[in-house]
C-alpha positions as CSV (number, residue, x, y, z in Angstrom):
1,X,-3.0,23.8,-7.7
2,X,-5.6,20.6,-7.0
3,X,-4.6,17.3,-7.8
4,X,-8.2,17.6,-9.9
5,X,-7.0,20.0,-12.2
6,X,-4.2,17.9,-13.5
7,X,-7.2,15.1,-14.3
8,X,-8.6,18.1,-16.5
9,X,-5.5,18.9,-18.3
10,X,-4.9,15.5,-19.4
11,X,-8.6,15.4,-20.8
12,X,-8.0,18.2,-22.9
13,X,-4.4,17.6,-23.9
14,X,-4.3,13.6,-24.4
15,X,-8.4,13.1,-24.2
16,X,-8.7,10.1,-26.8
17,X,-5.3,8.4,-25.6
18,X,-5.7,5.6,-23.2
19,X,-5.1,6.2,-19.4
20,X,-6.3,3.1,-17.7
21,X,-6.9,-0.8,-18.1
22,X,-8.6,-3.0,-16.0
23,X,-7.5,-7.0,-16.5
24,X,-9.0,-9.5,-14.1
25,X,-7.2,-12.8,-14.4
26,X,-9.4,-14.5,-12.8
27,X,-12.2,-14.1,-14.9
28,X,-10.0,-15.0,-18.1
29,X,-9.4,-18.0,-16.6
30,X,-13.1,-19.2,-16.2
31,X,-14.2,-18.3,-19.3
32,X,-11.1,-20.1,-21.2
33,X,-10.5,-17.8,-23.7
34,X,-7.9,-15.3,-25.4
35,X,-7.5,-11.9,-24.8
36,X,-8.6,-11.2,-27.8
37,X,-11.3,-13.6,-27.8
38,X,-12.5,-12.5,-25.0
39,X,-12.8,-8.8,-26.3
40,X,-14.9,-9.8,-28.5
41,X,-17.7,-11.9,-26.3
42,X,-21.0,-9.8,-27.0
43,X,-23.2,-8.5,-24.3
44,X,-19.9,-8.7,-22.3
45,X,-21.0,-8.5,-18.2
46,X,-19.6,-5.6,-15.8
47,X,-16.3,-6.7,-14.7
48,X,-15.2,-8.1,-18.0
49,X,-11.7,-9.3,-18.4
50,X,-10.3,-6.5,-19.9
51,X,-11.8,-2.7,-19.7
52,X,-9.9,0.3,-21.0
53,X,-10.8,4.2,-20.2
54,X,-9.6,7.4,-22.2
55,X,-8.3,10.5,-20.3
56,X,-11.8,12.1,-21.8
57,X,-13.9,9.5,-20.4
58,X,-12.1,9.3,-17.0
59,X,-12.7,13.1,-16.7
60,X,-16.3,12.6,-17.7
61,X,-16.7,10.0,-15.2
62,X,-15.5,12.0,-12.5
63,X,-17.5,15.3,-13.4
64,X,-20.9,13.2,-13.7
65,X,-20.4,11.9,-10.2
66,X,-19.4,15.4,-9.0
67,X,-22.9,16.7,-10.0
68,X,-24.6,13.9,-8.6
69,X,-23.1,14.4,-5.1
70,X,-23.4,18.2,-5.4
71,X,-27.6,17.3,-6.4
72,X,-27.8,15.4,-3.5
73,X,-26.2,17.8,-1.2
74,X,-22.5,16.7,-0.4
75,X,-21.0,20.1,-0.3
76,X,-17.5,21.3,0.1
77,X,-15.8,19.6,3.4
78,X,-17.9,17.0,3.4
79,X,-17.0,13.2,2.7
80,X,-17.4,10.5,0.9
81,X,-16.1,7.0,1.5
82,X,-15.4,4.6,-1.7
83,X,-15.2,1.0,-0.8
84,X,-14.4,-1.0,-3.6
85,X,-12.2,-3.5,-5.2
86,X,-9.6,-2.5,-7.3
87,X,-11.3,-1.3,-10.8
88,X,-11.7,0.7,-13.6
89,X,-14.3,3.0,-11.5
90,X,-12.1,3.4,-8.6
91,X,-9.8,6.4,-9.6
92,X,-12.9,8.2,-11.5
93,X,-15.2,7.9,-8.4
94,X,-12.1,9.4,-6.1
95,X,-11.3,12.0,-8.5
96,X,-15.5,13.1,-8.5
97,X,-15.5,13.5,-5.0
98,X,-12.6,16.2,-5.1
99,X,-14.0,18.3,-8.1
100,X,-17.0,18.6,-5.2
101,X,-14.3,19.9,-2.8
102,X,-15.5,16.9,-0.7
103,X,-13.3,14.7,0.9
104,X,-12.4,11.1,-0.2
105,X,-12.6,8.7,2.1
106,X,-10.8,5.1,0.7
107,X,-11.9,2.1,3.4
108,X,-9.7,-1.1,3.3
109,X,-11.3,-4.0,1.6
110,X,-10.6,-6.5,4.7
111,X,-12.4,-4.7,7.0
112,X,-15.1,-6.3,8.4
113,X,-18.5,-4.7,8.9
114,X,-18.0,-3.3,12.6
115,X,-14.7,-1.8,10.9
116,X,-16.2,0.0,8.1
117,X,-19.0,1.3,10.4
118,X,-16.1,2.4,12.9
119,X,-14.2,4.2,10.2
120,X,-17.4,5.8,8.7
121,X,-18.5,7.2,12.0
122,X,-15.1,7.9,13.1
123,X,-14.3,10.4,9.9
124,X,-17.8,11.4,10.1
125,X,-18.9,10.3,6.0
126,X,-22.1,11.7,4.7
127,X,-22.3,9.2,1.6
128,X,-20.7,6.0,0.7
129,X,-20.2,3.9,-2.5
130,X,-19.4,0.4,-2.8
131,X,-19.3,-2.4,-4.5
132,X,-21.2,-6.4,-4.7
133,X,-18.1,-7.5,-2.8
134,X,-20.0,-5.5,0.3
135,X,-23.7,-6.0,-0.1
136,X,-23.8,-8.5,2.8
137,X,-21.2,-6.5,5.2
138,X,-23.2,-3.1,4.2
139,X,-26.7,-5.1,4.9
140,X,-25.3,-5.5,8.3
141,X,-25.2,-2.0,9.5
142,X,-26.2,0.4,6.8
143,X,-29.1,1.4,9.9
144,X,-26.2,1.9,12.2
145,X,-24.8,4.9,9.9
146,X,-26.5,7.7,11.1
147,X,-24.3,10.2,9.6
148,X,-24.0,8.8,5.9
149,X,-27.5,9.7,4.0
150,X,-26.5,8.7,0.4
151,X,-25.1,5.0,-0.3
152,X,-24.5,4.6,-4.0
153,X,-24.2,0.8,-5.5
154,X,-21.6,0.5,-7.9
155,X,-22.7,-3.1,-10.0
156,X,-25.3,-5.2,-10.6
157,X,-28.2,-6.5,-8.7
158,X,-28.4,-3.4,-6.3
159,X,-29.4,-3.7,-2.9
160,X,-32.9,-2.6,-1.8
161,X,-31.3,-0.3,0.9
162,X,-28.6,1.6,-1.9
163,X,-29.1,3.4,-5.1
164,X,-27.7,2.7,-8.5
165,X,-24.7,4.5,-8.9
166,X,-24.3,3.9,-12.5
167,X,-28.2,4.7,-13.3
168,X,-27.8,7.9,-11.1
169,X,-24.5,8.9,-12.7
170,X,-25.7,8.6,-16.6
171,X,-28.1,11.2,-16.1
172,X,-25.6,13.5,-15.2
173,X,-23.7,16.3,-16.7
174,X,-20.4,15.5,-17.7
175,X,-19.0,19.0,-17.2
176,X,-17.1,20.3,-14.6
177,X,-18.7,21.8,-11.6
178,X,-17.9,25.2,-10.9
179,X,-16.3,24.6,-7.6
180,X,-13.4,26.6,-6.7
181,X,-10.5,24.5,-5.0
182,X,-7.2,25.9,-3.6
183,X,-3.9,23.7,-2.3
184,X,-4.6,23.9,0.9
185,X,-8.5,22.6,0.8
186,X,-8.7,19.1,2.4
187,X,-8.8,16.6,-0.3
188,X,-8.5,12.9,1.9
189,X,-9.0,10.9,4.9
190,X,-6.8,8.1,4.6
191,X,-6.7,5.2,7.7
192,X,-3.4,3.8,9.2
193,X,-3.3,0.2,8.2
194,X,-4.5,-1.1,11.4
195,X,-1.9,-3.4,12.9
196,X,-1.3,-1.9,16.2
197,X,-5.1,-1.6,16.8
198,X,-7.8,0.6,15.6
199,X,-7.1,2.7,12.5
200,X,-6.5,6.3,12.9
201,X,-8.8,8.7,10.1
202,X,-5.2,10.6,8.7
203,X,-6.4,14.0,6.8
204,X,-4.6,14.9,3.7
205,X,-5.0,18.5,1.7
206,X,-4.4,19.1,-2.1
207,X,-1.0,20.4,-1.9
208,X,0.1,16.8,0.0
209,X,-1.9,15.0,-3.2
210,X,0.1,17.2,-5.2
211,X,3.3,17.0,-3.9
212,X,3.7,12.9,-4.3
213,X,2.8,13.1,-8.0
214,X,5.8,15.5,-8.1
215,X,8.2,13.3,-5.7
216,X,7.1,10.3,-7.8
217,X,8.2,11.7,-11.4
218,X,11.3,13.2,-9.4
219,X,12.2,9.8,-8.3
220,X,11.5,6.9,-11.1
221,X,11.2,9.7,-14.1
222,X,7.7,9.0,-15.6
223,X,7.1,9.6,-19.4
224,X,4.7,9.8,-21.7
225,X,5.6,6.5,-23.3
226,X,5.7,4.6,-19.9
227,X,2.8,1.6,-18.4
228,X,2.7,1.7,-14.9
229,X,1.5,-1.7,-13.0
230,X,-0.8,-1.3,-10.5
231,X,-1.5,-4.4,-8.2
232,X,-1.9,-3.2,-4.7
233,X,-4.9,-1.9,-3.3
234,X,-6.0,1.7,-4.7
235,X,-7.3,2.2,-0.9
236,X,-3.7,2.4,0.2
237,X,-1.3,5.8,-0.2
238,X,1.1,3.4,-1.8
239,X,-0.3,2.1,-4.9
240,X,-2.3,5.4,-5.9
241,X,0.8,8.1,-4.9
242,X,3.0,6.0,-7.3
243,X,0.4,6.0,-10.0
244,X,0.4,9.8,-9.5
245,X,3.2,9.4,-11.8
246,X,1.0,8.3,-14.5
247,X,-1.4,11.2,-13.5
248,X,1.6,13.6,-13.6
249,X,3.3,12.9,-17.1
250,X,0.3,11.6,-18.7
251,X,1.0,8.4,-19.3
252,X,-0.5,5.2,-19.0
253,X,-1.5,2.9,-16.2
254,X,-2.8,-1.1,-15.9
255,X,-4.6,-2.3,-12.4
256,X,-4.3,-6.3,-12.3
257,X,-6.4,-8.4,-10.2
258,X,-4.5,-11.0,-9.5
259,X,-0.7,-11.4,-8.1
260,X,-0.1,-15.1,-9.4
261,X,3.4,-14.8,-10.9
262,X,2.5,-15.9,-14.6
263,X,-0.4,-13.4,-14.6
264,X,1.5,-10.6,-13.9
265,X,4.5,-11.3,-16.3
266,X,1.8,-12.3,-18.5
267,X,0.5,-8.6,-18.0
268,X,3.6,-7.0,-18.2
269,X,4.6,-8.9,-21.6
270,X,1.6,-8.4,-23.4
271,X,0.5,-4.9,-22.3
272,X,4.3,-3.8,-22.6
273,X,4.2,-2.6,-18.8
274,X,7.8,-0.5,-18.2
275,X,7.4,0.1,-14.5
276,X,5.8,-2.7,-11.7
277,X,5.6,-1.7,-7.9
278,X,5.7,-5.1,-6.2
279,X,5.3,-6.1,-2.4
280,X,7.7,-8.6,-1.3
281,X,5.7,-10.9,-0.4
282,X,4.9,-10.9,-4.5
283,X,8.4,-10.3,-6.1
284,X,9.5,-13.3,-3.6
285,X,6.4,-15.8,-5.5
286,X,7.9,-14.6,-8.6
287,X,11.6,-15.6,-7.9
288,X,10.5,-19.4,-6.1
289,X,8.7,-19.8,-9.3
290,X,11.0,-19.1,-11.5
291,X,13.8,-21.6,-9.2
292,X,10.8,-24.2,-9.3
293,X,10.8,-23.9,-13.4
294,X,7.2,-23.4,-13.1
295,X,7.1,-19.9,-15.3
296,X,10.1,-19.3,-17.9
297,X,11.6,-15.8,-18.7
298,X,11.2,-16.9,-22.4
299,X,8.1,-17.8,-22.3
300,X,7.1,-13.6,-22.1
301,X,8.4,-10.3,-23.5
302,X,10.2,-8.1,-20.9
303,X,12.5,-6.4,-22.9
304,X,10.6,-3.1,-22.3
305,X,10.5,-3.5,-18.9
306,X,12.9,-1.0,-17.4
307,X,12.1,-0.6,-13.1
308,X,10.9,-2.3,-10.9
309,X,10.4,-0.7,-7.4
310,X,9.3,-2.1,-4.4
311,X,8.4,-0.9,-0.6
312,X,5.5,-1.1,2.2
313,X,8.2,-2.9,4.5
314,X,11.6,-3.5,4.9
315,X,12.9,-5.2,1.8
316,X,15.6,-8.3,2.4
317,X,19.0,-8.0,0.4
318,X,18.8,-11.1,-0.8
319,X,15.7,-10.9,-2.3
320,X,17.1,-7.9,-4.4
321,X,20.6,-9.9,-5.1
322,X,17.7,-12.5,-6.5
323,X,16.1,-10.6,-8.1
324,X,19.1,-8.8,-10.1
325,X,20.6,-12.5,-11.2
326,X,16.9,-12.9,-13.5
327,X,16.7,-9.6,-14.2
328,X,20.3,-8.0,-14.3
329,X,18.9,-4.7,-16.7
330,X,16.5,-3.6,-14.5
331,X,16.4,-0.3,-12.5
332,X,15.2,-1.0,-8.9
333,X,14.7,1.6,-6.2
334,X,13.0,1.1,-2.9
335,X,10.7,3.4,-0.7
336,X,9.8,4.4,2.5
337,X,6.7,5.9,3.7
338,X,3.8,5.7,5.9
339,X,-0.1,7.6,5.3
340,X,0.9,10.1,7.5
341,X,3.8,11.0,4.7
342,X,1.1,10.5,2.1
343,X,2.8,7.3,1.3
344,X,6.1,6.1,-0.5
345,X,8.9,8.7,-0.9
346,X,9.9,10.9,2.0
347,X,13.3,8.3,1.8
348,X,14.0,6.4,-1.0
349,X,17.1,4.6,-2.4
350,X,17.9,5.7,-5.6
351,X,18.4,3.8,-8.7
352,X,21.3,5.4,-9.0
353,X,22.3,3.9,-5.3
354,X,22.1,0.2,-6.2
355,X,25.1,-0.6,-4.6
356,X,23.4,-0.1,-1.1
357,X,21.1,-2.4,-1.1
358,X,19.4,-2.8,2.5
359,X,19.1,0.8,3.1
360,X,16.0,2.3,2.4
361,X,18.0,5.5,0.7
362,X,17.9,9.0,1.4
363,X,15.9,12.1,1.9
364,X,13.5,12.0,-1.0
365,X,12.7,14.6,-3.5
366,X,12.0,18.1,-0.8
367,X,12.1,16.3,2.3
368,X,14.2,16.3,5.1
369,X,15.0,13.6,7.4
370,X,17.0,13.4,11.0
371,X,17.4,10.4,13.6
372,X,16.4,11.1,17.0
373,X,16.7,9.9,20.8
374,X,13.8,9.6,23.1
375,X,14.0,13.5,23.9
376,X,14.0,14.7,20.0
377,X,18.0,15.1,19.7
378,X,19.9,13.9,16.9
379,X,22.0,11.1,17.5
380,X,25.3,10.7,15.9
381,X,25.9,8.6,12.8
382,X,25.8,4.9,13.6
383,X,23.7,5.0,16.6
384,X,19.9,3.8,16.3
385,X,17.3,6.6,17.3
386,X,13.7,7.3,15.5
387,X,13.3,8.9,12.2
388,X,11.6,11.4,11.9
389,X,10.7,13.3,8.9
390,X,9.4,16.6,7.7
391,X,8.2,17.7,3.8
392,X,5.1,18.9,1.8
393,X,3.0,15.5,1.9
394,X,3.4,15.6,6.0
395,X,-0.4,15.0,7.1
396,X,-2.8,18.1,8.1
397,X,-3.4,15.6,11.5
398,X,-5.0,12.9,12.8
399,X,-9.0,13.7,11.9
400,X,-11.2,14.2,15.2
401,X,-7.7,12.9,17.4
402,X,-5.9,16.1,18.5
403,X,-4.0,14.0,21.5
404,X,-2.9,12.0,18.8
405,X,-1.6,14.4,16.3
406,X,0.7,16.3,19.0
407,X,1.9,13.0,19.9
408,X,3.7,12.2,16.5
409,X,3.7,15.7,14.9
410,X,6.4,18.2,16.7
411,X,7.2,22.1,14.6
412,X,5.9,20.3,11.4
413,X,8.3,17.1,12.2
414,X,6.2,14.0,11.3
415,X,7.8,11.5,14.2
416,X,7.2,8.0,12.3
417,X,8.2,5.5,15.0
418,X,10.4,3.7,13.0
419,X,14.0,2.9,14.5
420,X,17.0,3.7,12.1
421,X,20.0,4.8,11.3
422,X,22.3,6.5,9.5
423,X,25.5,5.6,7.7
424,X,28.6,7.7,7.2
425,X,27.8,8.0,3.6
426,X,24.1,8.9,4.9
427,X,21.9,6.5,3.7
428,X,19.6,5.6,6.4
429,X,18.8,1.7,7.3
430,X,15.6,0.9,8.8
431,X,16.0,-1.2,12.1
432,X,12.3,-1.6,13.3
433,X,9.3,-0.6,14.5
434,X,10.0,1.7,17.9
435,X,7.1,-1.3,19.5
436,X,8.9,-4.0,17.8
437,X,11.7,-3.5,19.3
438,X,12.1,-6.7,21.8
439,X,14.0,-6.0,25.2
440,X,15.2,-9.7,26.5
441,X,18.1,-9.1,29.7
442,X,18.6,-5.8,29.2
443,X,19.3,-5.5,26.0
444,X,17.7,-4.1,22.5
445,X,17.2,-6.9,19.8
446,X,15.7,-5.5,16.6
447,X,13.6,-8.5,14.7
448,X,14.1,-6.9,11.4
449,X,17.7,-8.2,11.6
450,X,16.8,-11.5,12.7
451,X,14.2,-11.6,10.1
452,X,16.6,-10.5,7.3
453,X,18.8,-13.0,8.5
454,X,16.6,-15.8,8.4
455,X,15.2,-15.2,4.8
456,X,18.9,-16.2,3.4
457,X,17.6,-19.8,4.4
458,X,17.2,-21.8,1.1
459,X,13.7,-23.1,2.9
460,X,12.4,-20.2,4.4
461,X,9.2,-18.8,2.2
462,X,8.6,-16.2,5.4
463,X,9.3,-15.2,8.7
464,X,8.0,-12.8,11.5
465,X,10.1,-12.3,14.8
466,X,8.3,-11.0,17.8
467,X,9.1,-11.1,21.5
468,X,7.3,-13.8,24.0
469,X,7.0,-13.2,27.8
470,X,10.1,-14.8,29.6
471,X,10.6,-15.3,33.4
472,X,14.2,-14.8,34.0
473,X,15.0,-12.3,30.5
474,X,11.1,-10.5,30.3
475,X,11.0,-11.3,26.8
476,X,12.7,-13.8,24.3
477,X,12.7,-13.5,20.3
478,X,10.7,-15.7,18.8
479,X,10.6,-16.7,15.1
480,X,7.6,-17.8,13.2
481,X,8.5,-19.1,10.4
482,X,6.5,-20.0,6.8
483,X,8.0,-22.6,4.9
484,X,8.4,-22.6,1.3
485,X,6.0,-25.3,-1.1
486,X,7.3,-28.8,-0.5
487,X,10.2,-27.5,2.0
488,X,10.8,-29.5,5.1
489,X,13.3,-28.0,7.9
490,X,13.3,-28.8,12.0
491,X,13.5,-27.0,15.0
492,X,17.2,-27.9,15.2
493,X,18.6,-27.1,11.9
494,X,17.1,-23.2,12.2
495,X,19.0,-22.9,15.4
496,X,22.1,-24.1,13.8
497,X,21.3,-21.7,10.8
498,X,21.3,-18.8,13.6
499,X,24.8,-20.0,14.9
500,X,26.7,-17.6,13.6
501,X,24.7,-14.8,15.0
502,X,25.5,-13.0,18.4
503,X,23.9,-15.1,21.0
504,X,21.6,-12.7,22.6
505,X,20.2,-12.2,19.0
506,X,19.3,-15.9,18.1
507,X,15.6,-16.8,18.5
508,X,15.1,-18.9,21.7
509,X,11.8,-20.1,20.2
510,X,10.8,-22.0,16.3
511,X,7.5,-21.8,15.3
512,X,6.4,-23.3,12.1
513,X,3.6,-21.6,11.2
514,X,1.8,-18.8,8.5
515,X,3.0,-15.6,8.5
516,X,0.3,-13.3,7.9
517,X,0.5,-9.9,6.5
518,X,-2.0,-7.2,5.1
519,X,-3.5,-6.1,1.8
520,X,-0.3,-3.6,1.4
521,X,2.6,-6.4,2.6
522,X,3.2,-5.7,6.5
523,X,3.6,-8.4,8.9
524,X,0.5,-8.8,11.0
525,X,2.7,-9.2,14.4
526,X,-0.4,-8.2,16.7
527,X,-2.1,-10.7,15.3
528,X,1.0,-13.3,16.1
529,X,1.1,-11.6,19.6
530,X,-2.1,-12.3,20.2
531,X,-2.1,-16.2,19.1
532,X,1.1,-16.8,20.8
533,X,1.4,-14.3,23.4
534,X,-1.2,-15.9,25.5
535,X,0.2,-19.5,25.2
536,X,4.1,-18.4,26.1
537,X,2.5,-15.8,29.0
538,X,0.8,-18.9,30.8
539,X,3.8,-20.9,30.2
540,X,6.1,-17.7,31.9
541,X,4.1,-17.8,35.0
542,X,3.8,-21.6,35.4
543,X,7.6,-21.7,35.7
544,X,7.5,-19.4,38.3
């Protein structure tokens, strides 16, 4: 069936429950006030502090948008592209431009605006909706979109070259559009995250939507009683496939903005969240401040809290063995995905499978998984090869990129370009990126190892490892590493740190610097490459 008529059961089974909250921190903060205080401010702004929506209203929302779209002409196979901020409209807005049989479009909120105009042309959109975060990046080229003929303002103060969405939408029908959608109908265009270079439009039908709601309820057991945390960005597979969950069972979901420690175990205690999806880079900010005394476990209400799950990148054991010593009841799972896998699940640990940490698990919930060499063979257990994986959210292709799509997608195996491998018990442990991978005399030195390594260091906040250009070895491993708040540490005491490492795997060059990752928690290394790269090249060929 379409994800969209799972959005329609739940208005007609749980219509006057709540689905969805909206808190913005940030606001709350300004205005110096209580929740409940706050609540009851009169003439209230868009983007209050706290919004709530019904299943009813969500459904509404979506079929009002639906029939504006299908007014203006988007038909079936067309697309729309949302660019927003997280928020209460984001999920309605997405779900109206399925009921059309369009396609959804999600853009990343980072991108500038040559990279928004890039992915509009590039998946070829017809309309667009954003939000007052955009007006200036839209003003920029919205006469350099030939191809979109309807943008739609979502907010105040609308821009003279956009419509209101909000206006428009009111004076719509809320009842469903007689559309008739099958599995295998496209349903999304979703763009790789960008750090090797352009993004890459990745098309996604129905039955892929579908199938992570089911491989998210298989794997962290979503019930009706359950609050889902949503922090990450709802552009990204991996925040919306696990709230698919929510979407599944029915149950209820909260998107924070904000990833301060204290607001989200604030959120967590007040609106009695049960499961949080956390980046690392986030459930690390929760544990220093918790060592630095500067939020308290008793200060909040956690007792319901029962998981907490966490992916987008490979996840250090020591954060988890941190992690457990706060919070020794929790469940904790981690997972693997990528877009073209429709995001977290096609491996995942098991919170049954605590006990091996540093994996990232097993074949999840109808998928299949294998570790290959460079000519597609399966390697035997132990030895490090690419994983590759095959299963019902596999992408329909790469949009408009055929030579793309036959270079990663082989008899319906999705080849992820990931190195890994496989233990005797056969959980698989990621080892890097297959262009990570750093080739210094001859031999293979993964950076993920260095770099779980090196986050054991009581002063180490961060750290990326990439390779630098080397005269006599062709490259060299170099660590940049992000210190914590008030942490001081040299050159010297790193490299003792590293002593007990294999020689040919110790970085041959510190740097004390940012690390910088994206909205969903990868390490920006192109953008390290590219800082450093340059430098160390210059340096290379001087010594020669």
């Amino acid at each position: 069936m379409p994800i969209t008529e799972i959005l329609s059961r739940n208005a007609h089974l749980y219509g006057h429950e709540k689905c969805l909250t909206e808190i913005n921190m940030d606001l709350q903060e300004k205005h110096n006030v209580t929740w409940l205080e706050y609540e009851l401010i009169e003439n209230n702004p868009a983007g209050e502090y706290r919004r709530d929506m019904t299943w009813r209203v969500f459904d509404e929302k979506a079929n009002r948008l639906a029939n504006l779209l299908l007014k203006r002409g988007i038909k079936k196979g067309d697309k729309v592209a949302i660019l927003l901020m997280n928020c209460l409209e984001w999920l309605p807005i997405y779900f109206g431009i399925l009921k059309t049989g369009a396609i959804a479009v999600p853009l990343n909120f980072r991108y500038t605006a040559e990279e928004i105009k890039y992915c509009l042309d590039l998946s070829e959109t017809s309309a667009l909706i954003f939000g007052p975060e955009f007006v200036d990046r839209m003003e920029a080229i919205y006469d350099r979109i030939p191809n979109v003929k309807l943008l739609l303002f979502a907010g105040e103060n609308r821009p003279i070259f956009a419509e209101s969405y909000d206006r428009l939408t009111a004076n719509c029908s809320s009842e469903p559009p007689q559309i008739e959608l099958s599995d295998e109908d496209d349903a999304a265009i979703y763009f790789s995250s960008g750090t090797t270079g352009f993004p890459k439009a990745i098309l996604h039908t129905h039955r892929s939507l579908v199938s992570a709601c089911v491989t998210e309820i298989k794997h962290h057991g979503q019930r009706r009683d359950d609050n889902f945390l949503c922090i990450p960005p709802l552009y990204h597979t991996g925040a919306k496939m696990h709230w698919f969950g929510s979407l599944l069972s029915g149950s209820k979901a909260v998107l924070l903005r904000g990833v301060k420690p204290e607001w989200i175990l604030k959120t967590v205690s007040e609106e009695k969240i049960t499961i949080v999806w956390l980046l690392v880079p986030w459930a690390q900010d929760i544990l220093d401040a918790l060592d630095r005394g500067d939020v308290r476990l008793e200060d909040y209400d956690l007792s319901q809290w029962r998981l907490m799950h966490i992916g987008a990148q490979p996840v250090p054991p020591s954060l988890i063995r941190r992690w457990k010593k706060y919070f020794p009841n929790h469940l904790y799972d981690t997972n693997y995905g990528l877009s073209e896998s429709i995001g977290p699940g096609c491996v995942h640990l098991g919170v049954e499978n605590i006990h091996k940490v540093g994996a990232i698990g097993i074949p999840g919930h109808n998928w299949e998984v294998k570790i290959t060499d460079e000519n597609g063979l399966p390697v035997s257990r132990g030895e490090v090869g690419e994983l590759v994986v095959k299963g019902p959210g596999v992408m329909k292709c790469y949009y408009n990129d055929p030579e793309a799509t036959a270079a990663v997608l082989k008899d319906g195996w999705l080849f992820t370009g990931d190195m890994a491998r496989m233990d005797e018990d056969g959980f698989i442990y990621l080892v890097d990126r297959k262009k990570d991978v750093i080739i210094s005399g001859g031999e293979n030195i993964y950076p993920v190892q260095i770099e779980d390594f090196l986050r054991a260091h009581d002063a180490i906040k961060d750290v990326a490892v990439i390779g630098l250009p080397d005269k006599r070895l062709g490259e060299i491993a170099a660590a940049i590493i992000e210190l914590k708040p008030g942490c001081t540490c040299t050159e010297e005491e790193i490299k003792e740190f590293c002593a007990p490492m294999p020689r040919y795997k110790r970085p041959r060059k510190i740097i004390f610097d940012q690390v910088p990752r994206n909205p969903t928690g990868k390490i920006e290394k192109p953008r390290l490459r590219e800082k450093y790269g340059a430098i160390y090249l210059v340096a290379a060929q001087t010594e020669r």
